[in-house]
C-alpha positions in Angstrom: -29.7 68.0 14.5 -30.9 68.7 11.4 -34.9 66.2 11.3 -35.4 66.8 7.4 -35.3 63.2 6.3 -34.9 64.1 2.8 -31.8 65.7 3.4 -29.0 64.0 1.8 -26.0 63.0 4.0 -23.6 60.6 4.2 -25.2 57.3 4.6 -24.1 53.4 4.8 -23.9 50.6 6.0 -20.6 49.0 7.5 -20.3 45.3 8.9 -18.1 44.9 11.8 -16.7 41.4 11.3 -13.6 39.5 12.7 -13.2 36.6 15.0 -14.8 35.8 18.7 -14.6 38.0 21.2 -12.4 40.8 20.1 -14.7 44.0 21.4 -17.3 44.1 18.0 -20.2 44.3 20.6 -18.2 46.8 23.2 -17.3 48.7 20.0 -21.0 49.1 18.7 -22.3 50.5 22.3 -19.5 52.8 22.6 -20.2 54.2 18.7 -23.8 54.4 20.0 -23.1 55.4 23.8 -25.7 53.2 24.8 -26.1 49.6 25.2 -27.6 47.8 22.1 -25.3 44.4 22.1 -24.7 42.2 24.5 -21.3 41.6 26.0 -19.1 39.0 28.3 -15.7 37.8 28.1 -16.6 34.7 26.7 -16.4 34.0 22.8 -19.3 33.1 21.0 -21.5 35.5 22.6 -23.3 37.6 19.4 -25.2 35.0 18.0 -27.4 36.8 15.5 -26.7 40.4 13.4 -27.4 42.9 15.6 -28.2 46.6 14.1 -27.0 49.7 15.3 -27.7 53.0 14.2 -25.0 56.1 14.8 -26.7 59.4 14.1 -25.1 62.7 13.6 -26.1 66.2 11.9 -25.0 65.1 8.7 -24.3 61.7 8.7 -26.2 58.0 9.2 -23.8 54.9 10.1 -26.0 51.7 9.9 -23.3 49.6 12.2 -23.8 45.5 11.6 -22.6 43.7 14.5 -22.1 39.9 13.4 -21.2 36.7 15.1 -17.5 35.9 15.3 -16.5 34.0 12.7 -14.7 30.5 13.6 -14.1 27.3 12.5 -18.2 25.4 13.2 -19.1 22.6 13.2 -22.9 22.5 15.0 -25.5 23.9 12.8 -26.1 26.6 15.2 -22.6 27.7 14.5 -22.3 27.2 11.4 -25.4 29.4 11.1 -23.3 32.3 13.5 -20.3 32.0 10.9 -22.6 32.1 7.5 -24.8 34.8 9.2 -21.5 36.6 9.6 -20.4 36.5 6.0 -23.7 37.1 4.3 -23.7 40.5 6.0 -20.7 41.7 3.8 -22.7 41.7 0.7 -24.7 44.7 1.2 -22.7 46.9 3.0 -21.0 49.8 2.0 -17.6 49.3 4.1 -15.9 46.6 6.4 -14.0 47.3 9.7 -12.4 44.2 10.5 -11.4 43.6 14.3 -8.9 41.9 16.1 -7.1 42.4 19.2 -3.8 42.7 20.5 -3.8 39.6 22.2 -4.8 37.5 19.2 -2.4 35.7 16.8 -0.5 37.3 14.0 -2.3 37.1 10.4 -1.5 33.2 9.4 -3.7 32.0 12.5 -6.7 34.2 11.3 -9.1 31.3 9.3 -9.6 33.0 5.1 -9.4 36.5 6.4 -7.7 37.9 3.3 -10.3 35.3 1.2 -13.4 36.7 2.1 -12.6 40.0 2.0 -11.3 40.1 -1.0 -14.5 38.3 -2.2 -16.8 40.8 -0.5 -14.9 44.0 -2.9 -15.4 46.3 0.0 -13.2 49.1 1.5 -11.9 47.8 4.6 -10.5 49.5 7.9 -8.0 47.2 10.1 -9.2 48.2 13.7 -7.2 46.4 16.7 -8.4 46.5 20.0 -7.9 46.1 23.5 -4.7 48.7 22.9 -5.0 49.7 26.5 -3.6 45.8 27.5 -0.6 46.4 26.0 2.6 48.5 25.8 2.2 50.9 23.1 5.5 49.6 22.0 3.4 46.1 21.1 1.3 47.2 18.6 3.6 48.8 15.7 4.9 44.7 14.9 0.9 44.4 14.3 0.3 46.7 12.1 3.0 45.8 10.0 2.1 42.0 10.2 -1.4 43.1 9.1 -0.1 45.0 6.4 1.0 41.6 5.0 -2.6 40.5 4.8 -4.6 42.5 2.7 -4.9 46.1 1.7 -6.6 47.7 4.5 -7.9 51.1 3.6 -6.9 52.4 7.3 -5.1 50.8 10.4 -6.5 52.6 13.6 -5.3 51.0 17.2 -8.6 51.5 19.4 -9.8 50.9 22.7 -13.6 50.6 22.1 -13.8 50.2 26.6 -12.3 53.0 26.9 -13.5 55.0 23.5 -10.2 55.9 22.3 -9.6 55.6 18.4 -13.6 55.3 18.1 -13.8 59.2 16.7 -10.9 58.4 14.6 -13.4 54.9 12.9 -16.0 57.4 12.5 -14.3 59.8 10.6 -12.5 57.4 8.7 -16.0 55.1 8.0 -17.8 58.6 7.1 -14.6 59.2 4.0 -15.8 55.6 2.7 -19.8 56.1 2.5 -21.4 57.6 0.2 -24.3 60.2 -0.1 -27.9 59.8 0.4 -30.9 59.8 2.3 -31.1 58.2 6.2 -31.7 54.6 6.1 -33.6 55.0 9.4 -35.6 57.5 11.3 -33.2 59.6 13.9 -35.0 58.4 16.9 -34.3 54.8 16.7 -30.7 53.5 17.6 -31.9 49.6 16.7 -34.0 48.1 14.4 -34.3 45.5 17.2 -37.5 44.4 18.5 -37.5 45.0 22.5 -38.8 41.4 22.7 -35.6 40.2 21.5 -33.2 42.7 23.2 -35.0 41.6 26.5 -34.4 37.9 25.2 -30.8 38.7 25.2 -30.7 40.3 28.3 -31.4 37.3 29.7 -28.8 35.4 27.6 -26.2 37.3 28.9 -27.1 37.3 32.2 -26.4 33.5 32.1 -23.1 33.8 30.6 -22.0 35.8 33.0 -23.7 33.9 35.8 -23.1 30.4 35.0 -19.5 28.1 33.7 -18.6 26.2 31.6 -20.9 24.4 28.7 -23.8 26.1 30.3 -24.3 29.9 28.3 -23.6 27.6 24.6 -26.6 25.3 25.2 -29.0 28.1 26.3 -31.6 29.5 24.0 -34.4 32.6 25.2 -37.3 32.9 24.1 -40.1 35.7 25.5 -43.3 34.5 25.4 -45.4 37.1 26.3 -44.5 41.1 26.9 -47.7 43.1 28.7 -47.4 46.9 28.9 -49.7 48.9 31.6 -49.2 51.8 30.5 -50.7 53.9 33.4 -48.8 52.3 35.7 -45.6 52.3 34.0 -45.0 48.5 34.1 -44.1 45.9 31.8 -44.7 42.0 32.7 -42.7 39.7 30.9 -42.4 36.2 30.6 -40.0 33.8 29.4 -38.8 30.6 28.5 -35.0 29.7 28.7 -34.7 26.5 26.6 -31.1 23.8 27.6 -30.0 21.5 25.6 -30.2 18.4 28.1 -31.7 17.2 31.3 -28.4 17.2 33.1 -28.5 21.0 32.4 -31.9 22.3 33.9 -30.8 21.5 37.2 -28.1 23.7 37.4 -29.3 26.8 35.8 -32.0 26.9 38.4 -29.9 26.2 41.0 -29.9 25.2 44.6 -33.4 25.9 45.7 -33.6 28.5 42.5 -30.7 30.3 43.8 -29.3 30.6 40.2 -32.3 31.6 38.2 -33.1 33.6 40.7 -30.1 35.6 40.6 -30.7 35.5 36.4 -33.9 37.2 36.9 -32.3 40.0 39.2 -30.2 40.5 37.1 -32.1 41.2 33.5 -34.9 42.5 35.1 -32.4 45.4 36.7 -31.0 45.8 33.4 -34.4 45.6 31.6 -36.0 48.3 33.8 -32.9 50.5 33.1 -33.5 50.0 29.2 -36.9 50.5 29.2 -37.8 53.3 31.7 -40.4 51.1 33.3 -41.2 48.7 36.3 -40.5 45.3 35.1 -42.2 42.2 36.4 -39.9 38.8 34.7 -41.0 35.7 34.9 -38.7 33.3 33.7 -39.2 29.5 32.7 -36.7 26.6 32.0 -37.5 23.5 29.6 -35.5 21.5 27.9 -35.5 21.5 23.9 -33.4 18.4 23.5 -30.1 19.0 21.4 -31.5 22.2 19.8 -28.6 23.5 18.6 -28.7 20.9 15.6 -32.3 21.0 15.4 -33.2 23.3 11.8 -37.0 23.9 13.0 -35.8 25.1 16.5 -33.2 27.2 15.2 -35.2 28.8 13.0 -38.3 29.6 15.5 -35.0 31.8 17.6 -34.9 33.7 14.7 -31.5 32.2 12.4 
């Protein structure tokens, strides 16, 4: 790969937007083959725009991963779904997502609205294709064809990577050219303080039920590198939304947070290439997620 960062190539920026979990997180770590974004099967999972960066010999793809967008009501979603939007303003190209399982155009909340406001190319990419008889999808296309005038229509599975060569070719026809964005070694712009914050955040949605994962917020407090030892201490605070709430995400004699802390700190290690020691802490920050001064300390 060529290191000259002067040399022009094709270089953008392109927002992948749509609504809750329909793969924009799965598709970003397969684009990068590595784990940026956080993932579970339940919606609402991205909260904040998470940067990826695809690197080739002659080509830089600055990948936005957004919230889905949804109808909100909380502040803390209505700061998902704005935080979603605003990223189509400075981007070069769109790919909107869906999958197959979702409804047919009419259920999908201003789609056609605000991207024709944003004035953007835009690739139709529809997911989960490996769920489905291929005899399924055609119907889709043609419904989507209905709703706006998508520059391409690719059928993907970003699980199992197919169609994801296809999206890059496609994205790379739409950018234009120029210098890199970002240096070649970095696949984020992320802080590792925050990608270890939301290691921990998805550790609880896939740990715990029901309200639990939506009135959880992580924040680290402290991250110590030995460097001669190879170890990293962390500590953290994970923040609930009520009383009621602490009590079950420790657990039955800390069984639960226990099994939290297994879990991100395997996952941490893994990302990091060092021996993690984390230290995890729960308070409760009451009603947070329509508290302004809280929401903004996490970041929104």
């Amino acid at each position: 790969m060529n290191n000259d960062p002067d040399k022009k190539v094709k270089s953008g920026i392109v927002a992948l937007i749509g609504p809750p979990n329909v793969g924009k997180s799965t598709l970003l770590n397969a684009l990068l083959g590595q784990k940026i974004s956080i993932v579970s099967p339940r919606p609402q999972t991205t909260r904040n725009r998470i940067i990826g960066i695809l690197n080739g010999t002659d080509y830089q793809i600055v990948v936005l991963d957004t919230p889905g967008i949804h109808r909100a009501r909380s502040p803390l979603n209505l700061e998902m779904v704005k935080i979603a939007l605003d990223s189509l303003a400075d981007v070069d190209a769109i790919v909107f997502m869906i999958d197959v399982t979702f409804p047919l155009p009419e259920k999908i909340n201003n789609a056609a609205e605000y991207l024709t406001k944003a004035g953007k190319p835009v690739i139709l990419l529809i997911n989960k294709i490996d769920m489905v008889p291929r005899d399924n999808i055609l119907p889709i296309l043609q419904a989507y064809q209905k709703l706006f005038p998508f520059k391409e229509m690719i059928p993907a599975s970003a699980l199992l990577k197919d169609g994801t060569d296809l999206l890059v070719d496609k994205l790379l026809s739409l950018l234009p050219v120029g210098p890199r964005l970002y240096p070649l070694d970095i696949p984020t712009d992320s802080t590792e303080r925050f990608i270890v914050a939301e290691i921990i955040r998805e550790k609880i949605f896939l740990l715990t039920s029901q309200e639990i994962p939506y009135s959880t917020a992580v924040m680290v407090d402290s991250f110590q590198e030995d460097e001669q030892r190879n170890k990293i201490t962390i500590q953290a605070t994970i923040y609930m939304a009520r009383k009621s709430q602490k009590g079950i995400i420790i657990g039955k004699k800390g069984n639960m947070l226990k099994q939290i802390r297994i879990a991100a700190t395997k996952e941490t290690a893994k990302l990091l290439g060092a021996r993690i020691t984390l230290k995890l802490w729960v308070k409760v920050q009451k009603e947070w997620t329509k508290d302004a001064r809280f929401l903004k300390e996490l970041g929104f």
